[in-house]
C-alpha positions in Angstrom: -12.2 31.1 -94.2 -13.8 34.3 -93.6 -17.1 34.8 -91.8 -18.3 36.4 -94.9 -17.2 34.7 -97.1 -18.9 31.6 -95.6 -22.3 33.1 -94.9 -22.5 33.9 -98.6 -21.7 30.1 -98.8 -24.1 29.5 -96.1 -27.3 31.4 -98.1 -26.1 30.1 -101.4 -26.6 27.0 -100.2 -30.2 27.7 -98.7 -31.3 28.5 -101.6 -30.8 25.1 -102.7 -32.2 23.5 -99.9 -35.4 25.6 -100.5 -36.6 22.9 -102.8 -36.4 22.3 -106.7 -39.2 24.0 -108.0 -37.4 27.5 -106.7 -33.9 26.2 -108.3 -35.5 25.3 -111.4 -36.7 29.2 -111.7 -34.8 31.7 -113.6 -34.9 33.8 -110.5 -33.1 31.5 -108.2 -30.6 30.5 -110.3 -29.8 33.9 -110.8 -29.9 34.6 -106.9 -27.1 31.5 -106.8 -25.2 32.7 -109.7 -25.0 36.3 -107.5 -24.7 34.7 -104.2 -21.2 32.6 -105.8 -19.8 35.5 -107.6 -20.3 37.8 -104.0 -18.6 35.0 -102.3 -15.6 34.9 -105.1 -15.3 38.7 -104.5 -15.2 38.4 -101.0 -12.8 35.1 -101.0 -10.3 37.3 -103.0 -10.5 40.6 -101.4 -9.7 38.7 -97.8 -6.8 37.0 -99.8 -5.8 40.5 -100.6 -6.2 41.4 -96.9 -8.0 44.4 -98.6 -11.5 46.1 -97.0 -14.5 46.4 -98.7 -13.8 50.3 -98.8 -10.3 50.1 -99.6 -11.4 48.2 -102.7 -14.3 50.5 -103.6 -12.2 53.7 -103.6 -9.7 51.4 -106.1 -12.1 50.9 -108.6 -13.7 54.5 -108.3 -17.7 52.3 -106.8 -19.7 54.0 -104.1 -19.2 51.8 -100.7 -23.7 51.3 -100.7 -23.7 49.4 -104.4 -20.8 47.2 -103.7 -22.4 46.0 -100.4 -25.5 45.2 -102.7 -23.4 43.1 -105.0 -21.8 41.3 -102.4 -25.0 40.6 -100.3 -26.1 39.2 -103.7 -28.7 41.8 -103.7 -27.6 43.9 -107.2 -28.2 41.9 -110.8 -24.9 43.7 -111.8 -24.1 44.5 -115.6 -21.2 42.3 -117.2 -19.3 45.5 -117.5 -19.4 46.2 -113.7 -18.7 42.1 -112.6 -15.7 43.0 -115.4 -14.7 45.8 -113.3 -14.4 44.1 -110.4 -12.7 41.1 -111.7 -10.1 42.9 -113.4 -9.3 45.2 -110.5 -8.8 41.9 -108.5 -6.1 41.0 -110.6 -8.4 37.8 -112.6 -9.6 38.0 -116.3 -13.0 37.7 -116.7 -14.4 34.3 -118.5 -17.8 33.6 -119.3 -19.0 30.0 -120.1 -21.6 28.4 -121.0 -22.8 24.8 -120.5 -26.1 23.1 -122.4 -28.9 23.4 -119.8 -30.9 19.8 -119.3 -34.2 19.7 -121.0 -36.6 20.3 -118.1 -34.3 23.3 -117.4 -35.4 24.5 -120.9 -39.1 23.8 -120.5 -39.1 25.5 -117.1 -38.0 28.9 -118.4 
């Protein structure tokens, strides 16, 4: 596996470890939900044997904003993660699953 591919892993999984009262925060499970999706990019580009340039001059994105989104850094719009999806040859899908009680109460 890639080494950057598994340090997006690696922090991902920090943020877990950092203790449940940050997980149970909106903000960090939107840090996790950015941290998987960089590490999906970045599974798929290797896959691809593709750069990170090489794929930002395919889908017309400056070289700085992609290496926010893939340090999980960028809260992207569903439009841009649709970009980037599609231009890796996937269909975007969006689910949802019912969120646990004290998940409710906590937001």
């Amino acid at each position: 596996m890639d080494k950057s591919v598994n340090e997006m892993k690696r922090l991902a999984g920090k943020v877990r470890k950092q203790g449940k009262a940050y997980e149970e925060t909106s903000e960090g499970q939107e840090l996790v939900l950015r941290m998987e999706f960089a590490a999906n990019v970045l599974k798929a580009l290797r896959a691809r044997k593709m750069t990170n340039a090489e794929f930002c001059r395919k889908i017309g994105m400056k070289s700085p904003q992609f290496s926010r989104i893939i340090q999980g850094d960028e809260n992207i719009t569903i439009t841009t993660m649709s970009r980037i999806v599609r231009a890796l040859g996937y269909c975007p899908e969006i689910k949802f699953r019912r969120i646990r009680k004290q998940e409710a109460e906590s937001q």
